[in-house]
N, C-alpha and C positions, 0 to 999 in steps of 0.2 A: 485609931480614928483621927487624930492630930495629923499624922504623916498624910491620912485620906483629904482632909479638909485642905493642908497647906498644898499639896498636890493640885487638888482644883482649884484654890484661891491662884496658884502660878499658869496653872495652863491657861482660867480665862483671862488672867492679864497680857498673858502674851500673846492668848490667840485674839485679843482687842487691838493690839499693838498692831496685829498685821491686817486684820479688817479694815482699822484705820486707815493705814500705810497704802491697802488696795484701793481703796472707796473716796479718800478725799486726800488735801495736798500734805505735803509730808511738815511733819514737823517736829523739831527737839523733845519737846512732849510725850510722841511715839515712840521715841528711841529712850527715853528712863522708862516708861512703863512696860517696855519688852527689857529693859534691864532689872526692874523690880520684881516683874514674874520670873525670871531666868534666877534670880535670889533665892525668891521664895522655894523653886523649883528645886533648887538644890537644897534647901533645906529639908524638901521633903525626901528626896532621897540618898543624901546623906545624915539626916537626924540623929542615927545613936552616936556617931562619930560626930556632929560638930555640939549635940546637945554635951557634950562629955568634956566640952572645951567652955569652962565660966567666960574668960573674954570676950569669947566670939557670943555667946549668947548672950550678956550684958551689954555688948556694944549694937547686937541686933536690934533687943528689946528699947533700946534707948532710940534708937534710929527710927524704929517704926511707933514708937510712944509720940515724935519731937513731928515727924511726918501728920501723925491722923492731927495730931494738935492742933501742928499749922495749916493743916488742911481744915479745919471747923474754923477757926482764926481767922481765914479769907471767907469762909462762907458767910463767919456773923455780920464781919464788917459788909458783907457786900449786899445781907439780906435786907437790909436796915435803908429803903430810901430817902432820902433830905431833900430833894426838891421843893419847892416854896411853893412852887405853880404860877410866879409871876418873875422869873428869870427873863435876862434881856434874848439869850440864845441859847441855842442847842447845840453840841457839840459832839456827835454822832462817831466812835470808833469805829474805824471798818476791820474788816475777819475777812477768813477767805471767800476767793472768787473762783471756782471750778470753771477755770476757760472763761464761761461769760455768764455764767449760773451763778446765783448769790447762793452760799451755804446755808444750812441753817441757823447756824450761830449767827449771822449776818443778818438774817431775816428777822429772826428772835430780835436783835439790837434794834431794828428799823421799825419793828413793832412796835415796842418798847415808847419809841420815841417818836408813834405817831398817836399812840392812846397820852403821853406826855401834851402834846399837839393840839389833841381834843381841848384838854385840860387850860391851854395856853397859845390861844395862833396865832398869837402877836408874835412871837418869840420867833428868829430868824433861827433858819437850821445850818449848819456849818456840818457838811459829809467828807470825813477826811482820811485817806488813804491813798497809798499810790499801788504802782500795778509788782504784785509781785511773781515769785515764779508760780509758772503754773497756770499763771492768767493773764486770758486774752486783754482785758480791758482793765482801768485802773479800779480799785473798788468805790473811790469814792463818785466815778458816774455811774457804774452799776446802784450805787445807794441813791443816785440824784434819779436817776429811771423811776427805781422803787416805789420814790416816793411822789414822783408827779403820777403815775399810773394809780395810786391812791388819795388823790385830786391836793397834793401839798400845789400851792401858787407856786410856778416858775421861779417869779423874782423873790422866794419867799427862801429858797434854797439853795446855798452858794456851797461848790467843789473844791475840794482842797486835795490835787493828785499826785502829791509829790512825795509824802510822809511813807517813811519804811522802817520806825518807829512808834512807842507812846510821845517819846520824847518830841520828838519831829512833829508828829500830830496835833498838839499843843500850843508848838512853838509858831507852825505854819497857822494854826488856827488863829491863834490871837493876831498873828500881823495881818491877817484878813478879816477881822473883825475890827481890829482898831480903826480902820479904815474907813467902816460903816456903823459904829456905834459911838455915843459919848463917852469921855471917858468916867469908870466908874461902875461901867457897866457890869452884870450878873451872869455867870452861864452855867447850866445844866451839862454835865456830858452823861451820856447813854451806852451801856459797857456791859460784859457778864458779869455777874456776881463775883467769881473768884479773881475776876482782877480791877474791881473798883477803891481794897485799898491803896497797890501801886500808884493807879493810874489817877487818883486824888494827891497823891504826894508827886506828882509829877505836876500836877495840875499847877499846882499850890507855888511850885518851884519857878515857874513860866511863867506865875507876876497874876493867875487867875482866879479869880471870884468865883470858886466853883463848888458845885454839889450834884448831886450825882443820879441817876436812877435806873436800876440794874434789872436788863433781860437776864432768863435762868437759862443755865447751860444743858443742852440734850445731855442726858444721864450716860452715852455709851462714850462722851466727851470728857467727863468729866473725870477721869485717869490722867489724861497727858495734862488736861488743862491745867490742872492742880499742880500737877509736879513740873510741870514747866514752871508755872507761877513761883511757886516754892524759890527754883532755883535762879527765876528772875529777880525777886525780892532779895535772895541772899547774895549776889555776885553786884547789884545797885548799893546795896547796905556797905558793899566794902571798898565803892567805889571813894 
C-alpha cells in the first residue's frame, strides 16, 4: 500500500508540473515539483532496494520533514494579516500576465487589495511590475486596467513597469512614492500567502514601513509556489 500511495503522490505531482507547464507561463517552481514527483516516483518503484539503504531513507525523511515544515512556516506567517487599515499606500505585487490576460494569482492580489481599498481609499495604490516573458503587456498596467474597470480613481493609481523582481519592486516602489508622499509615511503591500514572509524582509531592507495583506494561492499552484519559495528564501539567506 506504501509503494500504491507514494506511486500516486509522484504521478500527480508530476502530472501538475506538466498541466502547469501547458496552461500558464513556465516557471522554476514547475521544474522542482516535476523533480519532486520524479523522487517520489522512484521511490515507489525502487522501494525494497533504496528502503534497505538507512542513509538514503534518513536523508529522504529529513528532506521531506524540513520541506512540509517550511512549507506550513510560509503559510502561518502569511495567513496572519497586519494591516492597520489607515496606511499611507498600497503596494500591489504583480504575478503572471498570459499575453494580456491577468492570471489568477494576479487577480487574487488585485482583489485582495481592492476589498483593502473598501476598507481605506485614501491610500494611494502603487502597481508594480514589469513585462516579462510570456507577456504582451507589463503587469503592472494590466493591474492599473484592473483596477480602474473596478471604479479605483485614475489619479488614485500610479504604475511601476520596470520591476523583474521583489527586490526591484520595492525599490522602484519607494522612489515613486517618496515623490508623492511625506516622509514617514506607511505602506501595505498585497502578496500571496506563501511569499509575504520574503517579501516583508525585503520590504523592511528598502528603508519600508510596511505590513502586509495576503491573497490565497489557487490550490493546483500551490506545489511550485511553495518550493520555489522555499528555494528563494534559502539562496537570499545565503546571500
Amino acid at each position: 500500500m506504501l509503494r500504491v500511495g507514494l506511486g500516486a503522490v509522484g504521478a500527480g505531482l508530476v502530472g501538475n508540473a506538466v498541466w502547469l507547464a501547458a496552461t500558464a507561463n513556465w516557471t522554476v517552481g514547475m521544474a522542482l515539483v516535476a523533480l519532486a514527483g520524479s523522487v517520489v516516483l522512484a521511490w515507489a518503484v525502487w522501494f525494497p532496494r533504496l528502503a534497505a539503504r538507512r542513509p538514503v531513507v534518513v536523508a529522504t525523511v529529513a528532506l521531506a520533514v524540513f520541506v512540509l515544515a517550511f512549507t506550513a512556516f510560509l503559510a502561518v506567517q502569511g495567513g496572519r494579516d497586519d494591516a492597520v487599515g489607515d496606511e499611507d499606500a498600497v503596494i500591489v505585487l504583480g504575478a503572471a500576465v498570459h499575453g494580456r490576460e491577468l492570471s489568477n494569482t494576479l487577480v487574487g492580489r488585485l482583489d485582495a487589495a481592492l476589498d483593502y481599498h473598501q476598507r481605506n481609499p485614501s491610500a494611494l495604490i502603487v502597481v508594480s511590475g514589469g513585462q516579462g516573458f510570456q507577456e504582451q503587456i507589463s503587469e503592472a498596467s494590466a493591474m492599473r486596467a484592473y483596477l480602474l474597470d473596478h471604479r479605483v480613481a485614475d489619479a488614485q493609481v500610479v504604475a511601476e513597469d520596470r520591476s523583474t523582481s521583489t527586490e526591484e519592486n520595492f525599490a522602484n516602489s519607494r522612489a515613486l512614492l517618496d515623490q508623492r508622499l511625506p516622509p514617514g509615511y506607511r505602506v501595505v503591500f498585497v502578496t500571496d500567502e506563501f511569499h509575504v514572509y520574503r517579501a516583508g524582509r525585503i520590504a523592511a531592507a528598502a528603508g519600508l514601513d510596511a505590513r502586509h495583506v495576503a491573497s490565497r494561492t489557487p490550490w493546483y499552484f500551490a506545489p511550485a509556489n511553495y518550493l520555489r519559495e522555499i528555494a528563494a528564501v534559502l539562496v537570499n539567506g545565503l546571500r
